[in-house]
C-alpha positions as CSV (number, residue, x, y, z in Angstrom):
1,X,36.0,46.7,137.3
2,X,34.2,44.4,139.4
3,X,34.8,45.2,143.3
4,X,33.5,41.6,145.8
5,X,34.8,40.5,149.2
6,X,35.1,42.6,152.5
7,X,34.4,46.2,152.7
8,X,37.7,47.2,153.1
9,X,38.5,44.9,150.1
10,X,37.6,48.1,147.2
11,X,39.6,50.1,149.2
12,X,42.6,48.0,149.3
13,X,42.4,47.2,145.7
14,X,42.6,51.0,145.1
15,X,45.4,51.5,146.7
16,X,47.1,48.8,144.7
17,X,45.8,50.3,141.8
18,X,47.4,53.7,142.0
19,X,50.6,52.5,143.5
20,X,50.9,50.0,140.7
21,X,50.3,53.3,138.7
22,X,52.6,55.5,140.1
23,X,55.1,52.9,139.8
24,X,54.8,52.2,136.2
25,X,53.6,56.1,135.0
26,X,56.0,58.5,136.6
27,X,54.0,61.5,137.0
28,X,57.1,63.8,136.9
29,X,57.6,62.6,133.2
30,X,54.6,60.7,132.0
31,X,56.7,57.7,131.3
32,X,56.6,54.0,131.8
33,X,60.1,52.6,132.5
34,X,59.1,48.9,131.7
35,X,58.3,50.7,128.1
36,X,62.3,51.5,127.4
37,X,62.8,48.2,126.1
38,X,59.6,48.4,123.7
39,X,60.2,51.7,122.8
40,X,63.9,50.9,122.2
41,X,62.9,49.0,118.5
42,X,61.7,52.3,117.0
43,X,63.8,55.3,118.2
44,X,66.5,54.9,115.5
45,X,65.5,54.2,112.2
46,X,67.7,53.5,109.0
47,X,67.2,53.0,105.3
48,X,69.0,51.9,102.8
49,X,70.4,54.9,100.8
50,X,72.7,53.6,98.5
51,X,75.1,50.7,97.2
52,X,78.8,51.4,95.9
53,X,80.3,48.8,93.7
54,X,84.2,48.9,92.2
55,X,86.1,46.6,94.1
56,X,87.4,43.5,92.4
57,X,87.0,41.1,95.3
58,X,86.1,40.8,98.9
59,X,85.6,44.3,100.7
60,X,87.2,43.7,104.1
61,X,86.5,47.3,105.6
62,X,84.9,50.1,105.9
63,X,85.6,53.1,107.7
64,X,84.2,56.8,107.3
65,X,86.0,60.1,107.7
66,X,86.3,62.7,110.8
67,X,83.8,64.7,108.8
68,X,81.6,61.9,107.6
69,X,81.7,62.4,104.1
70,X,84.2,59.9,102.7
71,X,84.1,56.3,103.3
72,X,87.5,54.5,103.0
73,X,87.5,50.7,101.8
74,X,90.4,47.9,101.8
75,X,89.9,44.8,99.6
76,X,90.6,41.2,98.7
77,X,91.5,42.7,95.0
78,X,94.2,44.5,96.8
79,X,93.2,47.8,96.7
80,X,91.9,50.5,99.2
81,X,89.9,53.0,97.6
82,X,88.2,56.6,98.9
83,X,83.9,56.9,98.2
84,X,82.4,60.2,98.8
85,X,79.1,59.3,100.6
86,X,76.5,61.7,99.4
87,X,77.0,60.8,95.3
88,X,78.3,57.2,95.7
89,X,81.1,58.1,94.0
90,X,84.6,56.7,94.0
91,X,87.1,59.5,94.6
92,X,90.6,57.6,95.0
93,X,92.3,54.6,94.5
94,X,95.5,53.1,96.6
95,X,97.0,50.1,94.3
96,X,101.2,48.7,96.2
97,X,99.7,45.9,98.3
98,X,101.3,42.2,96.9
99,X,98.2,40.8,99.1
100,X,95.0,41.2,100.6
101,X,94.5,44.5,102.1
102,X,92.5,43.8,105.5
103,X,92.1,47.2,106.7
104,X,92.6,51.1,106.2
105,X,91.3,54.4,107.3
106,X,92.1,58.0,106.8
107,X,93.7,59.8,109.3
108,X,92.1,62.5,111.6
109,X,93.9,65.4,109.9
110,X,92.7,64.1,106.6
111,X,95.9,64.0,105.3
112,X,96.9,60.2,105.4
113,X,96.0,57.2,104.7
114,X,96.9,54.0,106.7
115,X,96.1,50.1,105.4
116,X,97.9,46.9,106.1
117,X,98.1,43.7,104.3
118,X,98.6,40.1,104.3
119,X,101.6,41.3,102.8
120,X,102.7,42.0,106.5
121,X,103.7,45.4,105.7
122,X,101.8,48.4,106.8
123,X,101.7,51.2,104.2
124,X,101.2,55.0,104.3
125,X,99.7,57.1,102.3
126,X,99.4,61.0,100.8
127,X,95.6,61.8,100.2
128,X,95.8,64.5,97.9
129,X,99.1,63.0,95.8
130,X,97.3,59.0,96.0
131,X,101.3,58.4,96.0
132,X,102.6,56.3,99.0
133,X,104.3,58.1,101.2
134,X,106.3,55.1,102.9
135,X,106.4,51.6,104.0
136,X,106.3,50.4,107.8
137,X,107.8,47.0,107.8
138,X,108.9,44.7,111.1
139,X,105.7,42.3,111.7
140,X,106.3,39.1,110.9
141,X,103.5,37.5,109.5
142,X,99.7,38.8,108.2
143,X,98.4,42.6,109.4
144,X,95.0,42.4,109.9
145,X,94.7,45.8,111.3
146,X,95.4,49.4,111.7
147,X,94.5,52.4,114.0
148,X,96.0,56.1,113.8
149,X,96.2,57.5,116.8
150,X,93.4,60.7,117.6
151,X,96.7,63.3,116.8
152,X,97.1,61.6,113.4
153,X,101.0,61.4,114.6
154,X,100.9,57.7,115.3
155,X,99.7,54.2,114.1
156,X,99.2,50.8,115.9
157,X,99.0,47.4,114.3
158,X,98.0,44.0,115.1
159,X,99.8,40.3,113.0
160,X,99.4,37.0,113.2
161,X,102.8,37.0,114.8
162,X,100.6,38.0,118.4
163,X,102.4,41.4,118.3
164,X,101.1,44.8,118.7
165,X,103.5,47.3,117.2
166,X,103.7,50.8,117.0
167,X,104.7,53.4,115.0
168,X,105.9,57.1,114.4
169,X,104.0,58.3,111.4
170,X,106.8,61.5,110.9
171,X,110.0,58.7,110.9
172,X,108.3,55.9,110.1
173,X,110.2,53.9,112.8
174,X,108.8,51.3,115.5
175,X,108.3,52.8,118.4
176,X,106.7,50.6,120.5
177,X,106.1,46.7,120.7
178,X,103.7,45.0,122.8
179,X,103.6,41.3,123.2
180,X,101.6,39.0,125.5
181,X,98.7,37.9,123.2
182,X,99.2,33.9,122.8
183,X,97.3,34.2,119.5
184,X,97.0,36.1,116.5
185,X,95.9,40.1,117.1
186,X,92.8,40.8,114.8
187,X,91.9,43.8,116.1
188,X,93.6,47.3,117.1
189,X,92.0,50.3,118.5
190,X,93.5,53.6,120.3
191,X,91.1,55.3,123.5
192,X,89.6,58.5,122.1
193,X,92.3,60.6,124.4
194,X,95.2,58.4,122.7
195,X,96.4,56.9,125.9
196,X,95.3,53.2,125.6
197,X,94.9,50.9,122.7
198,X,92.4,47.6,123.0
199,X,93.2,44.7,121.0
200,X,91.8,41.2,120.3
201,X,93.2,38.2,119.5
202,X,92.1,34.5,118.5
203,X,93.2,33.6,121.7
204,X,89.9,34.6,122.5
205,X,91.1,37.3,124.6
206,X,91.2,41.3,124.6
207,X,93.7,43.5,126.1
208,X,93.6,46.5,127.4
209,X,97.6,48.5,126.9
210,X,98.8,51.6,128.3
211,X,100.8,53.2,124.7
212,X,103.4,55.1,127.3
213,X,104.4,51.9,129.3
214,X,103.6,49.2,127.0
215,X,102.3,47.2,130.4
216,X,98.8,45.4,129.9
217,X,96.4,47.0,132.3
218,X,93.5,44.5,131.5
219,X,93.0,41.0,129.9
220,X,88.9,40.4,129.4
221,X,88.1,36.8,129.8
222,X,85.0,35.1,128.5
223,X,84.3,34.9,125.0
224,X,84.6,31.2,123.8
225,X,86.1,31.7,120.1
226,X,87.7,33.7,118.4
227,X,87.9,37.7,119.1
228,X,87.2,39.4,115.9
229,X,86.7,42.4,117.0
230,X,87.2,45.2,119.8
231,X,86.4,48.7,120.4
232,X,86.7,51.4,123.0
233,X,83.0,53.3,124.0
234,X,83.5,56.9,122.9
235,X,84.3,58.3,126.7
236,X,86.6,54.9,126.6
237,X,84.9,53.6,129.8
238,X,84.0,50.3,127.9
239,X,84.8,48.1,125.4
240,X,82.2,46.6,123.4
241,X,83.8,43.2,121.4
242,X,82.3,40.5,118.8
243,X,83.2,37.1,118.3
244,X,83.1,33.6,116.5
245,X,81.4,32.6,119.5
246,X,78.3,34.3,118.1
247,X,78.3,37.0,120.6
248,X,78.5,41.2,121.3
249,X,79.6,41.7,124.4
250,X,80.2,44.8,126.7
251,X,83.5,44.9,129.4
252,X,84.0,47.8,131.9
253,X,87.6,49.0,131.7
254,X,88.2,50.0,135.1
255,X,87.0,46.4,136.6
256,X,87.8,44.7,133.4
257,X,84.7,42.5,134.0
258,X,81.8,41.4,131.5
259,X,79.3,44.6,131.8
260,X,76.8,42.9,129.2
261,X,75.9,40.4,127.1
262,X,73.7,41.9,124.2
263,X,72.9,38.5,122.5
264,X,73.9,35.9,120.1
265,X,73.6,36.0,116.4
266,X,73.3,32.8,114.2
267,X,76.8,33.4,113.0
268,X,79.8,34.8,113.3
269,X,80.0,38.1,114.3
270,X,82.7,40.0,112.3
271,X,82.8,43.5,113.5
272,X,81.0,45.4,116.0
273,X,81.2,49.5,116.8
274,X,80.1,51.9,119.2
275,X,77.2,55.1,118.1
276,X,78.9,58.5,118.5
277,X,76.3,58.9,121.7
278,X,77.5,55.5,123.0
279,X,74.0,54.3,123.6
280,X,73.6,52.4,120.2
281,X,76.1,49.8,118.8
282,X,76.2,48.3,115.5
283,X,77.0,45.1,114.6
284,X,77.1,42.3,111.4
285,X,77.4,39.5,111.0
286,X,78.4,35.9,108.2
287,X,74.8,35.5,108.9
288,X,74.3,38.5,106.3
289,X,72.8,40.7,108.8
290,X,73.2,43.9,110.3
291,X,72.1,44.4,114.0
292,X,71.7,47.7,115.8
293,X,71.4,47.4,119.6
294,X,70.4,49.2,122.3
295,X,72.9,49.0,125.5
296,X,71.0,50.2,128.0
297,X,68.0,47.6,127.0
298,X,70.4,45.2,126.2
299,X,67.9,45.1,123.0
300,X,67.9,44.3,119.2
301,X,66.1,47.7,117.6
302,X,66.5,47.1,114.1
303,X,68.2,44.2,111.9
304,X,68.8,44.7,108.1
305,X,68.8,41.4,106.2
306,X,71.2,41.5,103.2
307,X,70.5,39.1,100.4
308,X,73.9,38.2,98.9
309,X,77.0,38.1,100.7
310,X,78.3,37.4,104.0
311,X,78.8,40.6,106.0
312,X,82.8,41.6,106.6
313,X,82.7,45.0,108.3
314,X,81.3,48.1,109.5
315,X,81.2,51.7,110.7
316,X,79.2,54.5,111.8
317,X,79.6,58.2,111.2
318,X,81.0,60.6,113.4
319,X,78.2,62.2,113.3
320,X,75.7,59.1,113.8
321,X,73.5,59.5,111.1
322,X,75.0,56.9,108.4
323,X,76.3,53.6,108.5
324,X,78.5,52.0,106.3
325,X,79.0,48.0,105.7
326,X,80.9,46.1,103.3
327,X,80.3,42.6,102.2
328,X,82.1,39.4,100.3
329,X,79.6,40.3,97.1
330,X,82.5,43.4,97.0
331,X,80.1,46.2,97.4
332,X,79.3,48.9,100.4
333,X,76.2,49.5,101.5
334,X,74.7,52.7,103.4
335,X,72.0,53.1,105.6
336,X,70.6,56.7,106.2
337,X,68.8,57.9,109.3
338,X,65.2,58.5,108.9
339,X,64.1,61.6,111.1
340,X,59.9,61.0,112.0
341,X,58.1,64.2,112.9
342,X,56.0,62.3,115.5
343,X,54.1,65.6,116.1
344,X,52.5,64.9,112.8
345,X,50.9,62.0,115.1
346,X,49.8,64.4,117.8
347,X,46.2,65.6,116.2
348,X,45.4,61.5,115.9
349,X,46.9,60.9,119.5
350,X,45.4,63.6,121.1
351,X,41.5,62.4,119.9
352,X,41.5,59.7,121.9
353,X,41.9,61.4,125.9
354,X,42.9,63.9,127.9
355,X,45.5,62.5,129.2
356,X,47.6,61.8,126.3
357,X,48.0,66.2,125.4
358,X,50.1,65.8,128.7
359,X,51.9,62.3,127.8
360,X,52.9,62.9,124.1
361,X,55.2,66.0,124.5
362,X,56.9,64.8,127.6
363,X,57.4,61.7,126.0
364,X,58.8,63.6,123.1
365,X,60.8,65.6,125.4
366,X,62.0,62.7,127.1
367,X,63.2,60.4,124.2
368,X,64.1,63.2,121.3
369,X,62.7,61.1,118.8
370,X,60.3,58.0,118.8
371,X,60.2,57.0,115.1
372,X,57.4,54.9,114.2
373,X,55.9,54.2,117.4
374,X,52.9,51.9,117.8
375,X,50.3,53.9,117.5
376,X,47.2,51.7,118.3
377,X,49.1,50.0,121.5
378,X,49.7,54.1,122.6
379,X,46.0,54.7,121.8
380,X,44.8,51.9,124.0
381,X,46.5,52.5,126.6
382,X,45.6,55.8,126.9
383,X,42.2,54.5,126.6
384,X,42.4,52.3,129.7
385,X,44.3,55.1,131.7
386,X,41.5,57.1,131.1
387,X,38.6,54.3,131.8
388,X,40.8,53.6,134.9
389,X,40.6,57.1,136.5
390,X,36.9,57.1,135.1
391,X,36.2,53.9,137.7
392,X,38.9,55.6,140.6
393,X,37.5,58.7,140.9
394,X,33.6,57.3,140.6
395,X,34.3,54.9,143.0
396,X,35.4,57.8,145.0
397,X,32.7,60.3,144.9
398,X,30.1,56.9,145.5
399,X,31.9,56.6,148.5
400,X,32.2,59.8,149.8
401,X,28.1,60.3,149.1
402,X,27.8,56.8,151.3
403,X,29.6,58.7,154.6
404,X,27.5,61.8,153.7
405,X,24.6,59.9,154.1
């Protein structure tokens, strides 16, 4: 570093120099902040484990159990069937739907299962029997989907005839209808404490209900299409929604504003779901991708490209470390997370300067897990910290000999 000018001119550029430091290197952690959205790309990493095939026709979705061992499908061949994850194996088969089954999912109990139709009736189901255990019929037109509520004890639904409906799982009755969508409902979803239910409509609107009341507490304007999809955070403080618009978008409940805008895809985005930690979402898309994105970044950290098949639907397990997505070439795919011992990297990390023996574990320490981290860009930057205090503290001792003499 070349110092010209004044004589207070070294000095000042010093200064600069180590607050420009201190502002991008916290010292209490070793950590750059401007590097969360570079470092977002590799702290969750997936591969493909495996790919289930049965169904007869389009697979329209996905959804894992409580326990995250089961994955429960709903098809165009109308049939929903139960896939234990580890072997890849089909466990159950549901066959009564006259239609298209659009969605289904197993219960929290593990007891039930729940899937409605173009048939426009919602069925239910006994797992361990694979016999239906009744029929809940009053919507008008198409189902396109179902929820059970986090007690198992009820179910929501959203038709084509703009209703919301709900149900007693024990009498099978109606219990509760909710109207004030001007479009079809695609999308149903109860709060993780059971109280409020988020739906979205091709009216290009979401709603946020109160299930005592039936009163609308939010509407959450601003996507330009079609809402596919919507989905409460897992503390229910957000929403996070997809769209034919091509978008992901995140909406504060309380305010019922637009929190974020993640990005656009190149299609349509057909379903969209929160991580467990509620610091990931996972999205896909007609553009035969799958997108994972960090919120706090607003950033894309890893996008699986699918060869055949436009993407119809997907899900994470409850305990984050598989996803599940189905697609219109009527198979299931699952991605596994890869855990990276990045101490393995320390010995080659730690060759390069002092500095870095301190950096690396509190960089470890402060993001768990930094899979397949860049290790060159690291090592160079280490490199120039180092060449940086080299230069700081000689230009230091020079000058403090120069007042000495």
């Amino acid at each position: 570093m070349r110092f010209t000018g004044k004589q207070n001119k070294p000095e000042t550029q010093v200064k600069l120099i180590i607050e420009n430091w201190l502002r991008m290197v916290d010292v209490q952690v070793g950590w750059i902040p401007d590097f969360d959205k570079i470092i977002t790309k590799y702290t969750k990493h997936f591969k493909l484990l495996k790919i289930l095939q049965g169904h007869n026709g389009t697979i329209k979705s996905v959804r894992f159990s409580v326990d995250s061992r089961k994955i429960i499908s709903s098809s165009g061949d109308q049939t929903t069937r139960i896939w234990d994850v580890e072997s890849g194996q089909q466990i159950q088969i549901f066959e009564g739907h006259s239609d298209q089954v659009n969605a289904a999912e197993l219960s929290p109990d593990g007891h039930m299962v729940v899937s409605c139709s173009l048939d426009n009736i919602v069925r239910l189901w006994d797992v361990e029997s694979g016999k239906e255990l009744m029929k809940l019929q009053g919507h008008l037109k198409s189902i396109w989907d179902v929820n059970f509520s986090p007690n198992s004890k009820n179910i929501v639904s959203g038709s084509s005839d703009k209703t919301i409906r709900l149900w007693d799982v024990k009498s099978g009755k109606e219990i509760q209808k909710l109207v004030g969508h001007l479009g079809g409902v695609m999308s149903v979803k109860f709060s993780s404490d059971g109280q409020m239910i988020v739906s979205s409509s091709n009216d290009n609107t979401i709603a946020v209900w109160n299930v005592k009341s039936g009163k609308r507490l939010k509407q959450l304007i601003g996507h330009s299409a079609s809402v596919t999809r919507a989905k409460f955070s897992p503390d229910s403080r957000f929403v996070v929604s997809c769209s034919n618009d091509k978008t992901v978008r995140i909406w504060d409940v309380t305010s019922g504003k637009e929190f974020k805008k993640l990005g656009e895809c190149l299609s349509i985005v057909s379903e969209v779901t929160y991580f467990p930690d509620g610091q990931t979402i996972a999205s896909c898309s007609l553009d035969k991708t799958i997108r994972l994105w960090d919120v706090k970044a607003k950033q894309k950290t890893q996008v699986f490209k699918v060869s055949s098949g436009w993407m119809t639907g997907i899900d994470v397990s409850p305990d984050g470390n598989t996803i599940a997505a189905c697609s219109s070439d009527k198979t299931i795919r699952i991605w596994r997370f890869i855990e990276f011992n990045f101490n393995k990297l320390l010995p080659f990390f730690s060759k390069t300067c002092y500095p870095i023996k301190q950096i690396v574990p509190l960089l470890v320490q402060q993001h768990t897990i930094l899979s397949f981290f860049c290790s060159y860009w690291l090592e160079n930057f280490c490199i120039s910290l180092y060449c940086l205090f080299f230069k700081i503290n000689n230009f230091a001792q020079r000058k403090a000999l120069n007042k000495e003499n």
